[in-house]
KEKE-3310 file (N, C-alpha, C; in steps of 0.2 Angstrom, whole numbers, plus 5000, padded with zeros to 4 digits):
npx = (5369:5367:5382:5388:5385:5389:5402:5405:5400:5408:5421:5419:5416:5430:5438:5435:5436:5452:5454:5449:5457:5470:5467:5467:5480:5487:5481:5486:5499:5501:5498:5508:5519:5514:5514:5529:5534:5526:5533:5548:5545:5541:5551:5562:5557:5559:5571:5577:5569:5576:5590:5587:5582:5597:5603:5597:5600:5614:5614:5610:5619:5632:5628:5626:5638:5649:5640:5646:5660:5659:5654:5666:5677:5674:5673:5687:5692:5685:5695:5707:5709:5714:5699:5691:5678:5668:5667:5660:5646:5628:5620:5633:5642:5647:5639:5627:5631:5631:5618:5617:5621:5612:5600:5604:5604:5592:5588:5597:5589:5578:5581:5588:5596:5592:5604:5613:5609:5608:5623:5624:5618:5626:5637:5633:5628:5641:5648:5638:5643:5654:5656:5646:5655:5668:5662:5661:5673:5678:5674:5682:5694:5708:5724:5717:5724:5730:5726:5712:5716:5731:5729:5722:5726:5723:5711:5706:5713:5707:5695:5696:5698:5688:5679:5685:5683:5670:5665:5670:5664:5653:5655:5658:5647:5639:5641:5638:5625:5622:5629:5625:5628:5643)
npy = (4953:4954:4963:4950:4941:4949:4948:4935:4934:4943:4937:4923:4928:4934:4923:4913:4923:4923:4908:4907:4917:4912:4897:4906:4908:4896:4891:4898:4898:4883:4882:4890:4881:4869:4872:4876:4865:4857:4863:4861:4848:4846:4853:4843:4830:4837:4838:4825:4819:4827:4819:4807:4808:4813:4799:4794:4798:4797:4783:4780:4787:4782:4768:4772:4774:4764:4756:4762:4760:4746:4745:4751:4742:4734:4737:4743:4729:4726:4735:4732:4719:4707:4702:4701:4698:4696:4705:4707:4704:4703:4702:4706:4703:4716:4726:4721:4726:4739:4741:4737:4752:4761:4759:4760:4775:4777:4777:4787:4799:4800:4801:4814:4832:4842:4844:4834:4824:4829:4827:4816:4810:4813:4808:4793:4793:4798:4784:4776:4782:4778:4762:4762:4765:4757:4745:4749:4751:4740:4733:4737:4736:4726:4721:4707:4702:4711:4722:4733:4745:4745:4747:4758:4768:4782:4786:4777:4782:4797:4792:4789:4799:4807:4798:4800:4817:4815:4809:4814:4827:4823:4818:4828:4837:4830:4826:4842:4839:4829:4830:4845:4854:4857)
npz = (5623:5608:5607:5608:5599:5589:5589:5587:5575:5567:5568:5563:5551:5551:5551:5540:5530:5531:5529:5515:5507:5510:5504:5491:5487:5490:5479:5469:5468:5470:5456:5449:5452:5445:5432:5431:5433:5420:5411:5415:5411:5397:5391:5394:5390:5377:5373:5375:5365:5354:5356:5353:5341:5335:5338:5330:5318:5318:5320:5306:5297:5299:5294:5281:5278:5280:5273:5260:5260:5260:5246:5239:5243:5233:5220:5223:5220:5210:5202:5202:5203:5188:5179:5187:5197:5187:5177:5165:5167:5173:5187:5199:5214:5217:5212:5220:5232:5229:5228:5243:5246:5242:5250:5262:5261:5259:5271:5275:5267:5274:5288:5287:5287:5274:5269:5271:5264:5252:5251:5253:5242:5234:5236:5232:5219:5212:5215:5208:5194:5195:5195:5183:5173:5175:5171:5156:5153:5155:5145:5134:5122:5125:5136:5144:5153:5161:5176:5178:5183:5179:5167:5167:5172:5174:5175:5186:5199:5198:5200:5216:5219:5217:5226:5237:5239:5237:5252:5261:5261:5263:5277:5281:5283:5288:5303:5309:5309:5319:5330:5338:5349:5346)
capx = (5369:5370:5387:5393:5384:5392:5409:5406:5397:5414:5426:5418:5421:5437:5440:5432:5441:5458:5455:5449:5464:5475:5467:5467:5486:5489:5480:5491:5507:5500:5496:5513:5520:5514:5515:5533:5535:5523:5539:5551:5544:5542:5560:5565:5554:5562:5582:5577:5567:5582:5596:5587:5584:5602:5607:5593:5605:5621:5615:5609:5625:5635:5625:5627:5647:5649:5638:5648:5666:5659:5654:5673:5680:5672:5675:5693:5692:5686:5698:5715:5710:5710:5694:5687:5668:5664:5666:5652:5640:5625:5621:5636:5643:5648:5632:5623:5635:5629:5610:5617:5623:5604:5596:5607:5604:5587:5589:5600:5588:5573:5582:5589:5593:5593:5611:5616:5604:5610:5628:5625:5615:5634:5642:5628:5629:5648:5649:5635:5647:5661:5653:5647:5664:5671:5659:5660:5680:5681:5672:5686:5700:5715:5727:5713:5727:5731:5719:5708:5720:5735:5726:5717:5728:5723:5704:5705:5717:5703:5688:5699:5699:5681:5676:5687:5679:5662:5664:5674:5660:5647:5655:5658:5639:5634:5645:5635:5617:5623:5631:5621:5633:5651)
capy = (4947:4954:4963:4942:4938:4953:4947:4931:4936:4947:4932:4919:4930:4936:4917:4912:4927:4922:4903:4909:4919:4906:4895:4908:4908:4893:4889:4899:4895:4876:4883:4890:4876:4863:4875:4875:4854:4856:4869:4854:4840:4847:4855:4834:4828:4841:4836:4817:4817:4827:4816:4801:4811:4813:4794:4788:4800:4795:4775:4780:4790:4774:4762:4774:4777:4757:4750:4765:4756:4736:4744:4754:4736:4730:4742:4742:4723:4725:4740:4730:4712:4708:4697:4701:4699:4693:4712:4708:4700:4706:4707:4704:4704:4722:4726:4721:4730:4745:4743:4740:4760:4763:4756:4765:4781:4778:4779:4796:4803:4798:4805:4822:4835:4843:4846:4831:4820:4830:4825:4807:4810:4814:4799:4787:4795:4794:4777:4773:4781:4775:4758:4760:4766:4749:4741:4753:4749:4732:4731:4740:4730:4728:4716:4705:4697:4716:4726:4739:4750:4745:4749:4765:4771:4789:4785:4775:4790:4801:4788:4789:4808:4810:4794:4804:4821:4816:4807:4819:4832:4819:4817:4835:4840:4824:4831:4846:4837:4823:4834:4851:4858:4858)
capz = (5619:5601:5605:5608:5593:5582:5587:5585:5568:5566:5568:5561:5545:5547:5550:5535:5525:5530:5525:5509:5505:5512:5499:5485:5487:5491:5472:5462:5471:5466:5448:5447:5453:5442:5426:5429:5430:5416:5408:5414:5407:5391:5390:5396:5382:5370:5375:5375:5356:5352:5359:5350:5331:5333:5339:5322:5312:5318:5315:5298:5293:5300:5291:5274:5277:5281:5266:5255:5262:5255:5238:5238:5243:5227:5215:5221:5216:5200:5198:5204:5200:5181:5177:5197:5201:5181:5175:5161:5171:5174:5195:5201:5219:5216:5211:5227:5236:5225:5232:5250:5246:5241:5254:5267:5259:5260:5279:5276:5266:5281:5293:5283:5283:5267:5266:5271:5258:5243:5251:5252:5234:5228:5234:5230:5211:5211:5214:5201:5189:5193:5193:5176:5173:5176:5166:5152:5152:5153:5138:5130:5120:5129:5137:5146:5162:5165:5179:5175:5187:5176:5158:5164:5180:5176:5177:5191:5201:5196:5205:5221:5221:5218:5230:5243:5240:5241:5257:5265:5259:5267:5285:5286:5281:5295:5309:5312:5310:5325:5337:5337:5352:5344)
cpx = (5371:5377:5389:5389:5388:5398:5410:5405:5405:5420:5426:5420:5426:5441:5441:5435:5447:5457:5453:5453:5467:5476:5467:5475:5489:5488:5484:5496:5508:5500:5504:5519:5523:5515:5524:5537:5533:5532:5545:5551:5545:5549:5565:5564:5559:5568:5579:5576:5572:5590:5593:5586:5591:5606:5604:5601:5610:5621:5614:5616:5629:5634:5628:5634:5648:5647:5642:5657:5666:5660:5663:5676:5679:5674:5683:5696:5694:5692:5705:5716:5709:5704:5691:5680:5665:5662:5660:5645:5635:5625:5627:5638:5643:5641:5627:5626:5632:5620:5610:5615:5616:5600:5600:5605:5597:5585:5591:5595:5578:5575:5586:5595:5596:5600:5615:5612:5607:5618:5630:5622:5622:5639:5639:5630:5638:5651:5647:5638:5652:5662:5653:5652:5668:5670:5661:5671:5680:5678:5678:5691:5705:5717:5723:5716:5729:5724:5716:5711:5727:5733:5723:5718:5724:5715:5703:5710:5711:5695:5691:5698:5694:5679:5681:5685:5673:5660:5667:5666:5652:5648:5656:5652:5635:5635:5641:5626:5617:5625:5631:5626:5642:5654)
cpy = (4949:4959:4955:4940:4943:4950:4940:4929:4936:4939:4927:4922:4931:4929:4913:4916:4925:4914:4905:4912:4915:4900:4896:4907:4904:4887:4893:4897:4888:4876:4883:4883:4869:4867:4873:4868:4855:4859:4865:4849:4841:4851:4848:4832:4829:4835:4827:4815:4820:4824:4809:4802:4811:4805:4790:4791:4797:4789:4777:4782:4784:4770:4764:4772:4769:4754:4755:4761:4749:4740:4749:4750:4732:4732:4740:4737:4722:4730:4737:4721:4710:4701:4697:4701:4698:4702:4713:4706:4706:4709:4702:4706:4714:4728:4725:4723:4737:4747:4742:4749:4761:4762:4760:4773:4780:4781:4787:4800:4805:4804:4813:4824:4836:4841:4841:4823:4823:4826:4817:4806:4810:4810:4793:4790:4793:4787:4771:4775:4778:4766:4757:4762:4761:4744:4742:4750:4744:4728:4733:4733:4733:4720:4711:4700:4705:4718:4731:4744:4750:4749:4754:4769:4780:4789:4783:4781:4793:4799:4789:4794:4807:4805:4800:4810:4820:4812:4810:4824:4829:4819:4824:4840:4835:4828:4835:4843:4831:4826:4843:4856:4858:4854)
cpz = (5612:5601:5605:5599:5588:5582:5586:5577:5563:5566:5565:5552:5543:5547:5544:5529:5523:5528:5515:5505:5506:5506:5492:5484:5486:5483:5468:5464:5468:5457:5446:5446:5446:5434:5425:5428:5425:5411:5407:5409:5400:5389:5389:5389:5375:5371:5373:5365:5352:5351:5355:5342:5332:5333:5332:5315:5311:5316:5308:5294:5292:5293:5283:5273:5277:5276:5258:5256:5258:5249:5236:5237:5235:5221:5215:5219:5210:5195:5197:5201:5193:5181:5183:5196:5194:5179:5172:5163:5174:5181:5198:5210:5221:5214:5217:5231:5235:5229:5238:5251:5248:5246:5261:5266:5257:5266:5279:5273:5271:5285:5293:5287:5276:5265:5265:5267:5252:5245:5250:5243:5231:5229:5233:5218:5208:5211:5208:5196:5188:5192:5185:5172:5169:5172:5158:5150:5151:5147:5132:5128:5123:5132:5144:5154:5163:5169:5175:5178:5181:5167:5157:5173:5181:5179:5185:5197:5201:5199:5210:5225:5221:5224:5238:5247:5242:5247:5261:5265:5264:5274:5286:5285:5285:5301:5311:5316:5315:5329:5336:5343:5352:5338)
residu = (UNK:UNK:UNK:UNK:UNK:UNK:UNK:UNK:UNK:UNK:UNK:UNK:UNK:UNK:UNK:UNK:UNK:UNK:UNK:UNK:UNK:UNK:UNK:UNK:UNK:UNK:UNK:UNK:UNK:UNK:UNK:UNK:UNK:UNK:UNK:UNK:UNK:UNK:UNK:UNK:UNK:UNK:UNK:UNK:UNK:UNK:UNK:UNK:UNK:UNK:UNK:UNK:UNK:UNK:UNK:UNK:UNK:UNK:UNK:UNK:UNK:UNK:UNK:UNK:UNK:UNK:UNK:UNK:UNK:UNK:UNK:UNK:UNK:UNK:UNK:UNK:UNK:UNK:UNK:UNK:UNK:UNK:UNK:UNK:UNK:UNK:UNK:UNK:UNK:UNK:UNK:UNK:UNK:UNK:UNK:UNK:UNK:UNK:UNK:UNK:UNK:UNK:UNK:UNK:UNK:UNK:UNK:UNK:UNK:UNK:UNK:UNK:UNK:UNK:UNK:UNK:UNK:UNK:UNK:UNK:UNK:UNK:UNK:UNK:UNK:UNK:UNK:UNK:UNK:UNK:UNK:UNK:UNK:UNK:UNK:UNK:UNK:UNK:UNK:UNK:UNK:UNK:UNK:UNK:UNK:UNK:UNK:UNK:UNK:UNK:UNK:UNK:UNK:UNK:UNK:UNK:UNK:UNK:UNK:UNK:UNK:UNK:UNK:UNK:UNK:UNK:UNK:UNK:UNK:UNK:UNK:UNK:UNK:UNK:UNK:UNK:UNK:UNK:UNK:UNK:UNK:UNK)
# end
């Protein structure tokens, strides 16, 4: 009777061994398992927070590059029409044009980066000079039914070229920070 009891002794543990191994395995296999979803998700995660920093940049650039276009229309106004938008007037339509700018490049300088903040910084500056430019001239004496284009073509030439440079300079310092693979 005690060999039937040794082997059932005996079986009972080697039963009880192999579920235990079976279970030790079967726990890291699960470990691994779920580590690597865990590896997944946050990979997803990553691409996702990234795919939507890019879509806040891309509206903000938009929004900047759009409200820098109104105050271009305005400006070119005052540069072409004589007497346009009440030149001496304090806040005129051109002028709220000018704080749209600001307020968009408040967004551009939110959502960054650096590079492409000093860039917006240098068409936001450009426009405020060439603004008070505008002002600064049509104070000057001169024939008051001619434009501000006609009276001071080189000047105005010379706002064209820089509004062109620093907005070139600005979508090609965007470009990169909205589409990171090409």
């Amino acid at each position: 009777m005690q060999d039937t009891v040794a082997i059932a002794l005996i079986t009972s543990l080697s039963t009880l061994a192999a579920a235990a191994l079976t279970g030790l395995i079967a726990a890291r296999s699960t470990r691994r398992q779920l580590a690597h979803q865990l590896t997944i998700a946050r990979e997803e995660s990553a691409e996702v927070s990234a795919a939507r920093r890019e879509e806040l940049r891309r509206d903000a650039y938009v929004g900047f590059l759009s409200a820098c276009d109104a105050a271009y229309r305005r400006l070119d106004r005052r540069w072409v029409e004589p007497g346009a938008d009440g030149l001496t007037s304090g806040y005129d339509e051109t002028y709220v044009a000018m704080r749209a700018v600001d307020e968009a490049y408040n967004l551009v300088l939110l959502q960054g980066p650096a590079d492409v903040a000093a860039a917006g910084r240098s068409v936001v500056a450009s426009l405020t000079t060439e603004y008070a430019e505008q002002r600064r001239l049509a104070d000057e004496p001169g024939d008051a039914a001619a434009s501000l284009r006609d009276r001071q073509r080189e000047r105005w030439l010379a706002a064209i070229e820089v509004r062109t440079n620093r907005r070139v300079a600005f979508v090609d310092a965007a470009r990169p920070a909205v589409d990171r693979e090409g």
